[in-house]
N, C-alpha and C positions, 0 to 999 in steps of 0.2 A: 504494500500500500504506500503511494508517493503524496510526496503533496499535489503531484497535479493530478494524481488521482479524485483526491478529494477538494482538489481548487482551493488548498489552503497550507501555506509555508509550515516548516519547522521555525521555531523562534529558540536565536540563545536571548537569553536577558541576562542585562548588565545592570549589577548595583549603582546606583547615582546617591549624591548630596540628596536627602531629602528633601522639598519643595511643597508650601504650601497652597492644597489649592481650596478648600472648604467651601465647594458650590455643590448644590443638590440637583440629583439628575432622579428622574422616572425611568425603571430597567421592568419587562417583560420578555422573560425566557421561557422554556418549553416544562418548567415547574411549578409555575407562576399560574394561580389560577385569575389574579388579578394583576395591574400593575402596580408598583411599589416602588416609595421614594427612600432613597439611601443618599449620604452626604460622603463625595469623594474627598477626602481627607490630604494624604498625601501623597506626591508623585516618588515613589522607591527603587523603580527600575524602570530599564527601557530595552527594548527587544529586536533586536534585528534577525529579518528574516535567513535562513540560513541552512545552507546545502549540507544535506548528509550520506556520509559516504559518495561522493561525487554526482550526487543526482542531481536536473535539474532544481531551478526554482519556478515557483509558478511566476511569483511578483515580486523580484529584484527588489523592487521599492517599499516593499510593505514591511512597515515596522508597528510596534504597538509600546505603548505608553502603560506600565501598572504602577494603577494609584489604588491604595487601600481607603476603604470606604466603611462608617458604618452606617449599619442596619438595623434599625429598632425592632425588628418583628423577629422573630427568633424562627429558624429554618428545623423540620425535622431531621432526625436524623432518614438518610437515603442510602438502598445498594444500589449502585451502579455496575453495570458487564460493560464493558468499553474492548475493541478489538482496534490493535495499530499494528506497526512494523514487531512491535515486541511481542504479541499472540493477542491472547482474551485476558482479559485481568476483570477481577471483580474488589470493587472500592467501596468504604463506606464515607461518606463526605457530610457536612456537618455546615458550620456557618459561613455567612457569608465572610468571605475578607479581601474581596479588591474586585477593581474594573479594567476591562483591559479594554483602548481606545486608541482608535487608528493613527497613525503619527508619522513626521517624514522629518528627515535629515534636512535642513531647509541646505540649499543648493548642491543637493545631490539626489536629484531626480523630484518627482510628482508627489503629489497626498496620496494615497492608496483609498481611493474615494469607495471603492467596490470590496474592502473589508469591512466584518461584521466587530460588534463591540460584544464582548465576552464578563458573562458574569463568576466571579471566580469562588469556589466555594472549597475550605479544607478537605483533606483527604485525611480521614483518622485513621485508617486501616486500608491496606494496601499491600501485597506480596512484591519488594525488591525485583528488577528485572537483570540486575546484574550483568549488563553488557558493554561494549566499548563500539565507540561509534567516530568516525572523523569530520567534526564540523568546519564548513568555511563560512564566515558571513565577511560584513564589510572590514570588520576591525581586526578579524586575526582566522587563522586555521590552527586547528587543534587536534588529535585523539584525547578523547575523553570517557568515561568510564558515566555509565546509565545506574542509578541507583534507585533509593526512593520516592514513589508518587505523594507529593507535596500537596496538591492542586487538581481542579478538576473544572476547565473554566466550558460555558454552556451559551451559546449565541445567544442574546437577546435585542430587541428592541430597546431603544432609548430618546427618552426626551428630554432637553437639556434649550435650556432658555429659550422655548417657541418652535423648538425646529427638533423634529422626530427624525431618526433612523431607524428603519426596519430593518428585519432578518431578510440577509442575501441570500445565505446557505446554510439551511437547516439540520445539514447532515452533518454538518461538518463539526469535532467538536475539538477542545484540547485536553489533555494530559498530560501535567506538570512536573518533571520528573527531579530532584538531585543529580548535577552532574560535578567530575571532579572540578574543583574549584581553582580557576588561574587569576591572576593580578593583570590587570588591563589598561594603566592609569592614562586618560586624555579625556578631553571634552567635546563638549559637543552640541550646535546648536538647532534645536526640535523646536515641532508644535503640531500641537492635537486640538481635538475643540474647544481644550480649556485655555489655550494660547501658546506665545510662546516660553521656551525654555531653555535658560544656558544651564546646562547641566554638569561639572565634573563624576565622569565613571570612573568605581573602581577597582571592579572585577568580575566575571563571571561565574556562575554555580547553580541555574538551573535553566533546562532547557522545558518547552512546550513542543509536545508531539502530536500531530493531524493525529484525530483518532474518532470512529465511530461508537455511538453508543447504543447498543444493543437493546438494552433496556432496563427498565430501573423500578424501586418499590420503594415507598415507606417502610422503615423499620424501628423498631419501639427498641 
């Protein structure tokens, strides 16, 4: 399963300076039986899209922005089956804790207008997938080592001062994995819809995998 498979990048993300952005967005995802306001908090990392083991990329230019958010409504606990490059994994994922929001290096290419905004929900329980993989993105090539599912982010809709994004591609989900952890130190200057951002990065330790979700339940 490629990302052009499922018409959606591998992401490494890179630790940044934190960044305050405390505006309130409207998010409906595919768990959502209504919509619901969460306050994106702070900007933590930033993700660039990124070739694994020498495949293709679908969108060179597609990066994402994660900002931690909270959410006053408390999430039940969920299994999720998700199938990626790594087999079938089953997750148990829990609160909300970030947003992830389309973003571009400003003069190094376009906005990635046709990526979805991702709601990102813990992963408590999760089986290790123990693999080694060779990333390229824009800022470095690596082998890195695939470990724990951290993350479990889920496309939604969002509304954010007057102007709504919907779901592009429904299929398409991510899982957030631990990867081995390098030092990266440069800056760099972004903007998403919450503006722009001069950010110092300074390193990276986890990656986002294209991944289908199978199917899922409440669980007590």
């Amino acid at each position: 399963m490629t990302a052009k498979d499922l018409k959606l990048d591998y992401f490494r993300f890179y630790a940044v300076t934190h960044q305050w952005i405390g505006q309130w967005v409207t998010l409906q995802g595919q768990f959502d039986e209504q919509p619901e306001s969460v306050r994106a908090v702070w900007l933590g990392y930033f993700g660039n899209s990124a070739s694994k083991n020498g495949e293709s990329l679908f969108n060179k230019f597609a990066h994402l922005t994660w900002l931690s958010v909270f959410d006053p409504a408390p999430e039940p606990y969920r299994q999720v089956v998700v199938e990626n490059q790594f087999g079938q994994q089953t997750l148990i994922i829990g609160a909300t804790v970030g947003l992830l929001a389309p973003a571009q290096i400003i003069g190094a290419g376009a906005f990635p207008g046709k990526l979805d905004h991702f709601k990102v929900y813990r992963v408590l329980d999760g089986k290790p997938v123990d693999q080694s993989v060779t990333l390229k993105d824009q800022f470095r090539t690596d082998k890195v080592g695939v470990s724990a599912p951290v993350a479990f982010a889920v496309p939604v809709k969002k509304v954010h001062s007057g102007s709504a994004f919907t779901i592009q591609n429904k299929r398409a989900h991510l899982v957030i994995y631990r990867i081995t952890p390098v030092a990266s130190p440069q800056s760099a200057l972004i903007r998403d819809q919450f503006g722009r951002h001069e950010v110092s990065i300074r390193g990276s330790g986890i990656l986002a995998v294209p991944s289908l979700k199978v199917e899922w339940k409440e669980v007590k």
